[in-house]
Every structure is written in C-alpha cells, then in structure tokens.
PDB file with one MODEL, atoms N, CA, C and O in Angstrom:
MODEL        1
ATOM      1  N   UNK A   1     -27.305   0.483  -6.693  1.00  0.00           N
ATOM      2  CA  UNK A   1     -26.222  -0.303  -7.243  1.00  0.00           C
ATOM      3  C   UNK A   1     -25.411   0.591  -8.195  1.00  0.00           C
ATOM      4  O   UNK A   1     -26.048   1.319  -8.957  1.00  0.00           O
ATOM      5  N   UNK A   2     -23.841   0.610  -8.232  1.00  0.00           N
ATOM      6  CA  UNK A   2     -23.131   1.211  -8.845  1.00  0.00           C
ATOM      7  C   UNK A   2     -22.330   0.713  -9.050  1.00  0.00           C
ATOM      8  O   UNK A   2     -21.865   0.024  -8.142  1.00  0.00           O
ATOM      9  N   UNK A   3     -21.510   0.736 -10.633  1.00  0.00           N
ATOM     10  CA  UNK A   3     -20.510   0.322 -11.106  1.00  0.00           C
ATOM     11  C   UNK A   3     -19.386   1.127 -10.854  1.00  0.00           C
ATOM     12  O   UNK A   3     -19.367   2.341 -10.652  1.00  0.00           O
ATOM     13  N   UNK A   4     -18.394   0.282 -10.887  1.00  0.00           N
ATOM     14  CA  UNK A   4     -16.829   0.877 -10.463  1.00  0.00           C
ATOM     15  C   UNK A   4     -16.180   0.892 -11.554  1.00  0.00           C
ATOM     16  O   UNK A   4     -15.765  -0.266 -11.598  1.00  0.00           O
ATOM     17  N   UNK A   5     -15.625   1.650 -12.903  1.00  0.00           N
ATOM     18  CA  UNK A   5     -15.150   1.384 -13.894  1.00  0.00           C
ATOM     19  C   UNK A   5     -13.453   1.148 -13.677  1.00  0.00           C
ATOM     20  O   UNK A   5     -12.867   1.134 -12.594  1.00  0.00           O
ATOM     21  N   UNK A   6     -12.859   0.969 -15.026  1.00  0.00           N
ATOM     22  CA  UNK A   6     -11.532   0.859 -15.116  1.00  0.00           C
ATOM     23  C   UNK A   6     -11.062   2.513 -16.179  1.00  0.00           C
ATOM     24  O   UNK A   6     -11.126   2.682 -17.396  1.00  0.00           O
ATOM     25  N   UNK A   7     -10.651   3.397 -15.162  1.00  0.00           N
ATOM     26  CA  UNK A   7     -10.443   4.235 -16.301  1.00  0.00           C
ATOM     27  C   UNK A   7      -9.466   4.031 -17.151  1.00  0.00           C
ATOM     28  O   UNK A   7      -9.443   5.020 -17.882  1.00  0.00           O
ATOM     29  N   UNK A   8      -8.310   2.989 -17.582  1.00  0.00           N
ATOM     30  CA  UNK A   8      -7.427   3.012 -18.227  1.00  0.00           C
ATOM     31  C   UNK A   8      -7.632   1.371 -18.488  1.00  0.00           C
ATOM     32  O   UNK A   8      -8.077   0.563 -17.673  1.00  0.00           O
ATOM     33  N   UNK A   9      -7.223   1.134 -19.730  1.00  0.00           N
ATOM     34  CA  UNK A   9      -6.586  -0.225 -20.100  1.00  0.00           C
ATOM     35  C   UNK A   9      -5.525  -0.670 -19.422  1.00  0.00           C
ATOM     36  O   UNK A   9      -4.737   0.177 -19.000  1.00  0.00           O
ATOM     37  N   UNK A  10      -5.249  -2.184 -19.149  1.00  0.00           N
ATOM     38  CA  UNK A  10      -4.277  -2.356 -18.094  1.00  0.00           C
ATOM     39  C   UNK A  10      -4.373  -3.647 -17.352  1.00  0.00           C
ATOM     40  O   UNK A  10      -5.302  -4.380 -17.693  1.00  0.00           O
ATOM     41  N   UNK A  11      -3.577  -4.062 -16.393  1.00  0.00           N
ATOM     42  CA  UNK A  11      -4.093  -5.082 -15.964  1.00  0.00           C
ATOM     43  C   UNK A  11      -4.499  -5.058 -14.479  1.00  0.00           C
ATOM     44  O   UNK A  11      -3.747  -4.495 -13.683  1.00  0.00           O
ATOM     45  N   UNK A  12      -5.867  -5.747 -13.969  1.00  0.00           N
ATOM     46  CA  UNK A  12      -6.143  -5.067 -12.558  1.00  0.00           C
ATOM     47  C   UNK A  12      -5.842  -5.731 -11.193  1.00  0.00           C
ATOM     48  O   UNK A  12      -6.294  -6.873 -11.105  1.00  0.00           O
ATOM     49  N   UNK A  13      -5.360  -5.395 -10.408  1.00  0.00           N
ATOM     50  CA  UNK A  13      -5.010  -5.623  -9.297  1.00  0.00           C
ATOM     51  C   UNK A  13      -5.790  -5.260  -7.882  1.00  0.00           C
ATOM     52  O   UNK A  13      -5.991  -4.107  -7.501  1.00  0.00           O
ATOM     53  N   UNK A  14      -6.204  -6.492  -7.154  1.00  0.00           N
ATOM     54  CA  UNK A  14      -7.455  -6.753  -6.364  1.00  0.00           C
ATOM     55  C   UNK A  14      -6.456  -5.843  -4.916  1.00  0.00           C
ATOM     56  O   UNK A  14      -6.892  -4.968  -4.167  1.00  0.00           O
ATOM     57  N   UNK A  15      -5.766  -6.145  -4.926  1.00  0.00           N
ATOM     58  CA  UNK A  15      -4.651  -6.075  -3.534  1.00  0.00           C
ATOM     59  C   UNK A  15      -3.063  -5.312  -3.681  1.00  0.00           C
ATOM     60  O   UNK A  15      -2.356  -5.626  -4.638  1.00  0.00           O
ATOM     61  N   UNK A  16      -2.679  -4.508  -2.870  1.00  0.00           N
ATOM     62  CA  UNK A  16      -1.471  -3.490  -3.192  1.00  0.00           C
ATOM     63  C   UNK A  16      -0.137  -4.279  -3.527  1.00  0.00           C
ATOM     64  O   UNK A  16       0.733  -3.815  -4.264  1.00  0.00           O
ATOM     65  N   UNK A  17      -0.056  -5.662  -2.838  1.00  0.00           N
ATOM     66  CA  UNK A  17       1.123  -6.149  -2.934  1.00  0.00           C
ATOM     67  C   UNK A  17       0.373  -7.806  -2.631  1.00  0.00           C
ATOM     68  O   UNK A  17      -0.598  -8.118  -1.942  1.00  0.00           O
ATOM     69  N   UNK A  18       1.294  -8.625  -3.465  1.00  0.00           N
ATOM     70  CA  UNK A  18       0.972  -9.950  -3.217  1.00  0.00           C
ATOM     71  C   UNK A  18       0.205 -10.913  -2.054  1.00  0.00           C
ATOM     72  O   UNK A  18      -0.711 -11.734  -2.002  1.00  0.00           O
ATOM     73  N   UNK A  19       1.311 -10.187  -1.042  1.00  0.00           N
ATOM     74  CA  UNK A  19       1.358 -11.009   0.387  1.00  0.00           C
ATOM     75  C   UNK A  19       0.221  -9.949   1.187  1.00  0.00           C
ATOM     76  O   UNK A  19       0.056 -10.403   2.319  1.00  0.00           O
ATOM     77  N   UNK A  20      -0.674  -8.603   0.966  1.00  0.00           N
ATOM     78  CA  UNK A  20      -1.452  -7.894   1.684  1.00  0.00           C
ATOM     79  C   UNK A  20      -2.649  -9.047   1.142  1.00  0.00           C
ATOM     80  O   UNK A  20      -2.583 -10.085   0.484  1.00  0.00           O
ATOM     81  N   UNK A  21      -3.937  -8.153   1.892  1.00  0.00           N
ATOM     82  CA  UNK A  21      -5.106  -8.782   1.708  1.00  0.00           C
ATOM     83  C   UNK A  21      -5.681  -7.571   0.617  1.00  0.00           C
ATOM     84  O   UNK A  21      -5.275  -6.441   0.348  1.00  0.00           O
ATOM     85  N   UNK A  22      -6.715  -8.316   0.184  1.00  0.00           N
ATOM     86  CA  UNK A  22      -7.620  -7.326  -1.234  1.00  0.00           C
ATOM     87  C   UNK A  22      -7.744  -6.127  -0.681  1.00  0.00           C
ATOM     88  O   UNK A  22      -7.456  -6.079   0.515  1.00  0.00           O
ATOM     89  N   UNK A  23      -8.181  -4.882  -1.331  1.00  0.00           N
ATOM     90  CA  UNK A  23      -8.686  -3.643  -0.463  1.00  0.00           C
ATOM     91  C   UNK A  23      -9.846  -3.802  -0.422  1.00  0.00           C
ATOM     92  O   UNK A  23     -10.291  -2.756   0.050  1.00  0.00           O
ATOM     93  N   UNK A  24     -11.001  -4.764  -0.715  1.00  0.00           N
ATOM     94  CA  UNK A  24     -11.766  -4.638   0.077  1.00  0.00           C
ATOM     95  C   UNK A  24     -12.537  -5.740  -0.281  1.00  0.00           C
ATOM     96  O   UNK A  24     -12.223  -6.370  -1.291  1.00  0.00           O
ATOM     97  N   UNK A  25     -13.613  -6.112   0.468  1.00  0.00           N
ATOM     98  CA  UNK A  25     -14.314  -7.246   0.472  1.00  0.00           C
ATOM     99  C   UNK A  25     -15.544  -6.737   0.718  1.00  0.00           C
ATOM    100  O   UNK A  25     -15.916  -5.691   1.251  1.00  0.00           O
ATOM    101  N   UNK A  26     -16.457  -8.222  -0.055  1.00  0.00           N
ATOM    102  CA  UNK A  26     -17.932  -8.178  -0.194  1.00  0.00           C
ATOM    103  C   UNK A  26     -18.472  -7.365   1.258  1.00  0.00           C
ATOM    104  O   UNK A  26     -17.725  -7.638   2.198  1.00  0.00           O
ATOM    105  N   UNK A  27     -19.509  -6.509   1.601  1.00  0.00           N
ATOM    106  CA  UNK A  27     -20.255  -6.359   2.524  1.00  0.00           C
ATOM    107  C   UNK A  27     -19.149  -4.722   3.375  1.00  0.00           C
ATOM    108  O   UNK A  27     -19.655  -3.785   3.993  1.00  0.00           O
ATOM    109  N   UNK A  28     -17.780  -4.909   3.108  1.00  0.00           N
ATOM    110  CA  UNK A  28     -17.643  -3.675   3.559  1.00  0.00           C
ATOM    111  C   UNK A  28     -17.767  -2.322   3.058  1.00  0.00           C
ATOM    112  O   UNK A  28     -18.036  -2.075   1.882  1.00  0.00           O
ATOM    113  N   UNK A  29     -17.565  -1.412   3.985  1.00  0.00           N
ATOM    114  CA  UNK A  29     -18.337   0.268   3.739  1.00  0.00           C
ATOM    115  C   UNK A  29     -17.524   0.558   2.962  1.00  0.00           C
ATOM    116  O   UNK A  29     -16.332   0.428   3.241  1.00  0.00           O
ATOM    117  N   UNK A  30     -17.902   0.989   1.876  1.00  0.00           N
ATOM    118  CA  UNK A  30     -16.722   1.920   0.916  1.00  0.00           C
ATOM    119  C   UNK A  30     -17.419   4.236   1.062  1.00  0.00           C
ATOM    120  O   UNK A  30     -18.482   4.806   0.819  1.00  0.00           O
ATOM    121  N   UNK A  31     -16.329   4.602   1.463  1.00  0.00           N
ATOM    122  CA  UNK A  31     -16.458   6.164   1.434  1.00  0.00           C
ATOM    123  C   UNK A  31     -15.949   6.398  -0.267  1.00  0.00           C
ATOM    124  O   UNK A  31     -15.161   5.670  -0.870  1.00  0.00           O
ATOM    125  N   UNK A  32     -16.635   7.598  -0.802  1.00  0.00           N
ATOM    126  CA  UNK A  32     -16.108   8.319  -2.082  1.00  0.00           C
ATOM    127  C   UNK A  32     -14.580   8.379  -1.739  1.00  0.00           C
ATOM    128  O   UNK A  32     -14.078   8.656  -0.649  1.00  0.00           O
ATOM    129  N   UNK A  33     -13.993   8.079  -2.837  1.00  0.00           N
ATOM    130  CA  UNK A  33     -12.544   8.488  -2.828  1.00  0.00           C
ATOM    131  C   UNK A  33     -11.934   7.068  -2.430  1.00  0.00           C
ATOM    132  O   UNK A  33     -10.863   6.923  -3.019  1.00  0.00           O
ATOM    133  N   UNK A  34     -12.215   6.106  -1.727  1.00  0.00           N
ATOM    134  CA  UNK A  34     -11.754   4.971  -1.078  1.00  0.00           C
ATOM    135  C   UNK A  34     -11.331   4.055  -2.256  1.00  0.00           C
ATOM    136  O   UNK A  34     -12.065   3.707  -3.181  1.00  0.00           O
ATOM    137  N   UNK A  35     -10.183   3.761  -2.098  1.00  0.00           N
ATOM    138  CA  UNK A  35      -9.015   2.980  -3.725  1.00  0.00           C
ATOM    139  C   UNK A  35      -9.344   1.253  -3.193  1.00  0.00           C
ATOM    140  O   UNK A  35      -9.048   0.717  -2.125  1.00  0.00           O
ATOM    141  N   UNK A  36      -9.914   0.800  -4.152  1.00  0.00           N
ATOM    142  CA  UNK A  36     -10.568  -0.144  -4.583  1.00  0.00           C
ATOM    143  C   UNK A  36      -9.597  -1.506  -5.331  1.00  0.00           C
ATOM    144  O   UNK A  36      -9.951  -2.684  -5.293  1.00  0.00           O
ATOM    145  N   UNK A  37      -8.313  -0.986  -5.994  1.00  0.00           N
ATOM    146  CA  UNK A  37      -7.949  -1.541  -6.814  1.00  0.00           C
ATOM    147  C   UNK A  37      -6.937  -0.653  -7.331  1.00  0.00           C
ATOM    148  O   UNK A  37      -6.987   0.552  -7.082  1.00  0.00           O
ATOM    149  N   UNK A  38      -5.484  -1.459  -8.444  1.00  0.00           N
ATOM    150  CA  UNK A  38      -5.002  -0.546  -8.860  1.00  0.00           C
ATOM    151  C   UNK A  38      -5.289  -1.018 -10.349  1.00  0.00           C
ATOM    152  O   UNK A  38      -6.066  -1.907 -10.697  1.00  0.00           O
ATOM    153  N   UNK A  39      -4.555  -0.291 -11.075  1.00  0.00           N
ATOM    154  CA  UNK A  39      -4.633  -0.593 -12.326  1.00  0.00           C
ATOM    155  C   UNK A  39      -3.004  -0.396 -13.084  1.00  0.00           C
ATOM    156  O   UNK A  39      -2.403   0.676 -13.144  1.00  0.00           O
ATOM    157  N   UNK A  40      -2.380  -2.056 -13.754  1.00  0.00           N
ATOM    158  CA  UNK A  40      -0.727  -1.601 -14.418  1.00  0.00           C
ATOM    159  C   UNK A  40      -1.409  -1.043 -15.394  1.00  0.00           C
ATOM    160  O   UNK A  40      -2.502  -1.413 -15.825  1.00  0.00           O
ATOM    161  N   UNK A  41      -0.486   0.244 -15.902  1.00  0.00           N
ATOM    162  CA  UNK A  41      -0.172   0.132 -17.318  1.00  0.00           C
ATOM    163  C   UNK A  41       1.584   0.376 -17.345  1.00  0.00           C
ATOM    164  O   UNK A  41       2.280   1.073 -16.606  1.00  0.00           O
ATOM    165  N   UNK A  42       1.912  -0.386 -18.358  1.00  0.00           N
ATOM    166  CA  UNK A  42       3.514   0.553 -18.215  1.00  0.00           C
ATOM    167  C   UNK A  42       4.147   0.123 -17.430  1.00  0.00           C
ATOM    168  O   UNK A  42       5.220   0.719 -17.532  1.00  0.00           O
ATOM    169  N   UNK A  43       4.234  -0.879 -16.305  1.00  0.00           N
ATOM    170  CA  UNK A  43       5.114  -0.458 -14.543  1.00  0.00           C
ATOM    171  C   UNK A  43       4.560   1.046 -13.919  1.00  0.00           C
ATOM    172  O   UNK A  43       5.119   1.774 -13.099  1.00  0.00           O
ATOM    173  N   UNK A  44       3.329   1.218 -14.579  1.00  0.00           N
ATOM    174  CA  UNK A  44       3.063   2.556 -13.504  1.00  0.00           C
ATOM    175  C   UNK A  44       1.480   1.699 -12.831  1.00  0.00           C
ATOM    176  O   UNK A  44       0.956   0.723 -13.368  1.00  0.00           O
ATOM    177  N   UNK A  45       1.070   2.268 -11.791  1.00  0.00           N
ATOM    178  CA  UNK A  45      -0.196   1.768 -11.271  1.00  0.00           C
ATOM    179  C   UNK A  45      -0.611   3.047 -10.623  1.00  0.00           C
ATOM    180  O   UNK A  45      -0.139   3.862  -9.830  1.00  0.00           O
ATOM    181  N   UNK A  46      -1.905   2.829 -11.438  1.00  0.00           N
ATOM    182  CA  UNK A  46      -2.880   3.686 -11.057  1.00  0.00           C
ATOM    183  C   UNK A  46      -4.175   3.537  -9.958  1.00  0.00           C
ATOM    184  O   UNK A  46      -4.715   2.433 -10.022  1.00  0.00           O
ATOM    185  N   UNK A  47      -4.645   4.299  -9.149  1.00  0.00           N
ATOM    186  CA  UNK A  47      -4.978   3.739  -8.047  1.00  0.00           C
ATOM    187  C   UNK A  47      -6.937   3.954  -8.651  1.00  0.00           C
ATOM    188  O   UNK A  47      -7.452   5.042  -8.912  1.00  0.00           O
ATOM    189  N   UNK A  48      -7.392   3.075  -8.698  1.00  0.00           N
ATOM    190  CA  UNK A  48      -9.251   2.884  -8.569  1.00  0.00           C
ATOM    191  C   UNK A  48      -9.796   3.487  -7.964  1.00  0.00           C
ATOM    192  O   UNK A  48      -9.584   3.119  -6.808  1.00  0.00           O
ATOM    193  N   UNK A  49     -10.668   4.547  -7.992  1.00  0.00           N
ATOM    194  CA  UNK A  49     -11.059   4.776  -6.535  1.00  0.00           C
ATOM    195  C   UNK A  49     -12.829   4.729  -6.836  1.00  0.00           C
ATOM    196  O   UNK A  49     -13.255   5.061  -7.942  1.00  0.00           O
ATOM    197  N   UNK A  50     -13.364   4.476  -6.203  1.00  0.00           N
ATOM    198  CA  UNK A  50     -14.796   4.866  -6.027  1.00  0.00           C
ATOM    199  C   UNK A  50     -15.746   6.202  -5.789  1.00  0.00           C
ATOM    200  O   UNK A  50     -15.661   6.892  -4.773  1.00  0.00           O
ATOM    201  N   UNK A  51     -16.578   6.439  -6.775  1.00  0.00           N
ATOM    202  CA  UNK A  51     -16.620   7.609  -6.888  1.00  0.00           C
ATOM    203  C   UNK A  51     -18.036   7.960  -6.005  1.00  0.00           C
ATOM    204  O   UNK A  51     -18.604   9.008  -6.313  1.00  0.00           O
ATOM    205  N   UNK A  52     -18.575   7.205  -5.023  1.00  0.00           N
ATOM    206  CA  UNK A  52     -19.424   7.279  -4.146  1.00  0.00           C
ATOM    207  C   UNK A  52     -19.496   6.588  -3.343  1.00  0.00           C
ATOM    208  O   UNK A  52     -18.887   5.539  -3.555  1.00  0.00           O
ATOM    209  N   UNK A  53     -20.128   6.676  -2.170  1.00  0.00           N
ATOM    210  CA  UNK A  53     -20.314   5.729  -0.978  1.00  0.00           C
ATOM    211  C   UNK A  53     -21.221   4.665  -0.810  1.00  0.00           C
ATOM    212  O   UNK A  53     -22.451   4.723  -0.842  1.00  0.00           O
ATOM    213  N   UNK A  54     -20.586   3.808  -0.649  1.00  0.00           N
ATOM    214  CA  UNK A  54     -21.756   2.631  -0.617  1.00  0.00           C
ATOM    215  C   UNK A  54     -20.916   1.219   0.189  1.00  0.00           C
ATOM    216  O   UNK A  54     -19.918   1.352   0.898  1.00  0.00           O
ATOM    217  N   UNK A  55     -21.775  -0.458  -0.208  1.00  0.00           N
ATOM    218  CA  UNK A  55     -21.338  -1.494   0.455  1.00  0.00           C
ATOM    219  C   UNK A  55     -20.775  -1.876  -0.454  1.00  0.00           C
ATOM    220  O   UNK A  55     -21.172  -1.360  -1.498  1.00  0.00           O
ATOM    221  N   UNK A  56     -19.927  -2.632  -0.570  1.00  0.00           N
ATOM    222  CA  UNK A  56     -19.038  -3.006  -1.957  1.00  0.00           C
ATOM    223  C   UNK A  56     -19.706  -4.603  -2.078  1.00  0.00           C
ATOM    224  O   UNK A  56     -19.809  -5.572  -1.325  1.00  0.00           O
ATOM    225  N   UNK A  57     -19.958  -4.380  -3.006  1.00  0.00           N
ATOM    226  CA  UNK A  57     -20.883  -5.286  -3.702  1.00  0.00           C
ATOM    227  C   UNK A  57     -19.862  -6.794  -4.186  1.00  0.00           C
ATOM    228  O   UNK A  57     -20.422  -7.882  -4.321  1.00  0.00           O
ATOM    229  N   UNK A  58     -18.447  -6.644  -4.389  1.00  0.00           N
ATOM    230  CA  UNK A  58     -17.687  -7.345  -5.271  1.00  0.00           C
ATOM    231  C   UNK A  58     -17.175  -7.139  -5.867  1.00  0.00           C
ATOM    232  O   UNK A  58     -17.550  -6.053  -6.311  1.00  0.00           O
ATOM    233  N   UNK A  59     -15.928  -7.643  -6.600  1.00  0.00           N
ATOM    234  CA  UNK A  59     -14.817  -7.527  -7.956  1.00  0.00           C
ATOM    235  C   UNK A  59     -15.868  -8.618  -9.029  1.00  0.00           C
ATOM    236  O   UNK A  59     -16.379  -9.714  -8.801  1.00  0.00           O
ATOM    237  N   UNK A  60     -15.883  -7.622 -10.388  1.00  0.00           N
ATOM    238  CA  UNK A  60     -16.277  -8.203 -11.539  1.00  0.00           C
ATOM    239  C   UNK A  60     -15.477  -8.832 -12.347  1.00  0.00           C
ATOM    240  O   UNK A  60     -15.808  -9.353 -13.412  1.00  0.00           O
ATOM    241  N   UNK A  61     -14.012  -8.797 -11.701  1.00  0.00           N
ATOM    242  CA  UNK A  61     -13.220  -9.099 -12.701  1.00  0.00           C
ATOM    243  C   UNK A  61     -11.889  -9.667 -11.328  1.00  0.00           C
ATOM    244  O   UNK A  61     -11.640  -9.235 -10.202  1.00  0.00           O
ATOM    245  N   UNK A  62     -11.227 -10.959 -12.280  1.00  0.00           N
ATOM    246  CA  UNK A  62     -10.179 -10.788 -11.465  1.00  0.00           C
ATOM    247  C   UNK A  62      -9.408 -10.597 -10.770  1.00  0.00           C
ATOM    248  O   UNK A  62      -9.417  -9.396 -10.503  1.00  0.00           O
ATOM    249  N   UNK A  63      -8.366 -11.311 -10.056  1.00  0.00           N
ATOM    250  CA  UNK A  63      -7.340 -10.410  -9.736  1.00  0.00           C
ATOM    251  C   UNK A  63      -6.452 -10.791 -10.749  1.00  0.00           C
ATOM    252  O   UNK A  63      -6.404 -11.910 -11.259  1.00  0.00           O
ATOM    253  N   UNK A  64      -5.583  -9.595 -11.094  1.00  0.00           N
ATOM    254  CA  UNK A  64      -4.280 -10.136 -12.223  1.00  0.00           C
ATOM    255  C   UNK A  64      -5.169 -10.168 -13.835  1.00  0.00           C
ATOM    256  O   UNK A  64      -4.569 -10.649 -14.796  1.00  0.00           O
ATOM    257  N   UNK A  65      -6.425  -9.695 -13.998  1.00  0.00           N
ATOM    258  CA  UNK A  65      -6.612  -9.573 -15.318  1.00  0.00           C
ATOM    259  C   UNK A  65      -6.772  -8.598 -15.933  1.00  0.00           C
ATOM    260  O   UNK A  65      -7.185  -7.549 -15.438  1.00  0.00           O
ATOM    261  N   UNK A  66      -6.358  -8.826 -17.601  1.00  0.00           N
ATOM    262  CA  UNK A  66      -6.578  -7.811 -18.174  1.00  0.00           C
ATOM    263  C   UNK A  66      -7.711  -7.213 -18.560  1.00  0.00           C
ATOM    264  O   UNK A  66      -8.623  -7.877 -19.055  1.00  0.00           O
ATOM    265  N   UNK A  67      -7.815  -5.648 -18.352  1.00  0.00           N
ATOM    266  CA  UNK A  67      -8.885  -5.051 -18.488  1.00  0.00           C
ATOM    267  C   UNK A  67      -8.809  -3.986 -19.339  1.00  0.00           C
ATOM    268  O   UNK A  67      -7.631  -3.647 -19.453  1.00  0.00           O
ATOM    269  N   UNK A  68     -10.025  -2.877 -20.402  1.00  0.00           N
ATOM    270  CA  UNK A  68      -9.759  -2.327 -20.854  1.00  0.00           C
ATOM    271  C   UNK A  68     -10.878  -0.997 -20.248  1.00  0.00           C
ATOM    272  O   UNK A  68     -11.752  -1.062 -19.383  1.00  0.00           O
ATOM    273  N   UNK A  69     -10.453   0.094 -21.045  1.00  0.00           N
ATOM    274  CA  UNK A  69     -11.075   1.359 -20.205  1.00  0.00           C
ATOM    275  C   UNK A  69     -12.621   1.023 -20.306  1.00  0.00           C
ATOM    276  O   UNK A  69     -13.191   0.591 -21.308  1.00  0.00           O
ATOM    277  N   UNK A  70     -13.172   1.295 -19.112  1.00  0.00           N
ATOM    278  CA  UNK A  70     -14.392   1.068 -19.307  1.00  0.00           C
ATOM    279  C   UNK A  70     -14.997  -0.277 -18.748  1.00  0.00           C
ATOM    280  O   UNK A  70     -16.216  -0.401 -18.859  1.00  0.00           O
ATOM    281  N   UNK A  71     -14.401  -1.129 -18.257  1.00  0.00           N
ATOM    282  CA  UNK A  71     -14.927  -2.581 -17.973  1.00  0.00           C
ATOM    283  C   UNK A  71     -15.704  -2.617 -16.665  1.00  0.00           C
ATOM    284  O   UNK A  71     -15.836  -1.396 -16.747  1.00  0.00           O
ATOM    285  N   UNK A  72     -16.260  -2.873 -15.672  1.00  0.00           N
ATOM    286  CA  UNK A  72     -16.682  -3.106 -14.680  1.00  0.00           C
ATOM    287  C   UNK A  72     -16.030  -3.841 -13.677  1.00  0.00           C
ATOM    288  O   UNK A  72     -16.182  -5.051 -13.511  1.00  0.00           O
ATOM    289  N   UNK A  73     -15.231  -3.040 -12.940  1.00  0.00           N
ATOM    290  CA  UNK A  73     -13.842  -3.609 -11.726  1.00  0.00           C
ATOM    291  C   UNK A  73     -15.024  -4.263 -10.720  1.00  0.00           C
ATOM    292  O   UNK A  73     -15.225  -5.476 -10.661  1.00  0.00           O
ATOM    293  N   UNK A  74     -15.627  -3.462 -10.091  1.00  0.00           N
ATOM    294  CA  UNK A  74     -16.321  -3.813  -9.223  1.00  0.00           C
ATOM    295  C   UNK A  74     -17.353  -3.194  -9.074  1.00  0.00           C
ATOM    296  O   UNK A  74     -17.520  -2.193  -9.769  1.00  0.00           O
ATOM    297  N   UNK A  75     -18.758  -3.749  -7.756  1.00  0.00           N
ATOM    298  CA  UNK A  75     -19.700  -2.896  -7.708  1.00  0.00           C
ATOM    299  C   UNK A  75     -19.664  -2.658  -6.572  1.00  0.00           C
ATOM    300  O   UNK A  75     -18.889  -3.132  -5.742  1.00  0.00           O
ATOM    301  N   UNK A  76     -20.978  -1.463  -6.329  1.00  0.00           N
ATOM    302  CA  UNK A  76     -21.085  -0.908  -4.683  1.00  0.00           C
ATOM    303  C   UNK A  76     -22.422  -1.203  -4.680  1.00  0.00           C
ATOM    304  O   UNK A  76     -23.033  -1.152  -5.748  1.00  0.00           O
ATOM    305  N   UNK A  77     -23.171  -1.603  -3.328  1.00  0.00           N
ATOM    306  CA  UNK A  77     -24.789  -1.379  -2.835  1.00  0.00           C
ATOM    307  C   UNK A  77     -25.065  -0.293  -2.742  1.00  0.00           C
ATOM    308  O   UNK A  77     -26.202   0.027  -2.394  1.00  0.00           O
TER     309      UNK A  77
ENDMDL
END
C-alpha cells in the first residue's frame, strides 16, 4: 500500500476537464509516472503523478478540494 501525496497546496482535481472521466479508478493498473490528478495553484495546474506501480486503491480526497502539501490524494495496492 502506497500513498500518493499532494506536492503543492492547491486545489485537487480528480479529472482533466469537467465533461472527461477521472484519470483513474478503483482497481485500475497505475505504471510509475502515470498522472493521477492535477493540482490548481494560481490558474496553473500541476500534474500528480505516481511515483510507483501499483492498483489504485482510490482518491482520499475529493474532487474540487482544497488540499495542502503533503495530504494524501490517493492510494495504490
């Protein structure tokens, strides 16, 4: 089990654009490097990525909430 952090304060975003679907859901394969989530700060968005391979376990947090550096976005199996 592994946590997915938030490296920046900000607010987090489950899905790239409103009308897409989340980037990813319970039970699918996540590869290292695979963007998870973005993160606003500013009008800039920063992209999540996962820093190992695994099953994605879930979002710990929202979509659309605020988060600060360090929180737990999501996990991996």
């Amino acid at each position: 089990m592994a946590d997915i952090q938030s490296p920046v304060p900000g607010t987090f975003y489950h899905r790239p654009s409103p009308e897409d679907a989340p980037f990813k859901a319970e039970g699918d394969a996540v590869a290292a490097g695979d963007t998870i989530g973005l993160v606003e700060v500013m009008k800039s968005f920063i992209e999540v990525e996962a820093e190992e391979a695994g099953t994605f376990g879930g979002y710990s947090v929202e979509n659309e909430a605020a988060v600060s550096a360090g929180d737990v976005l999501a996990t991996l199996k």
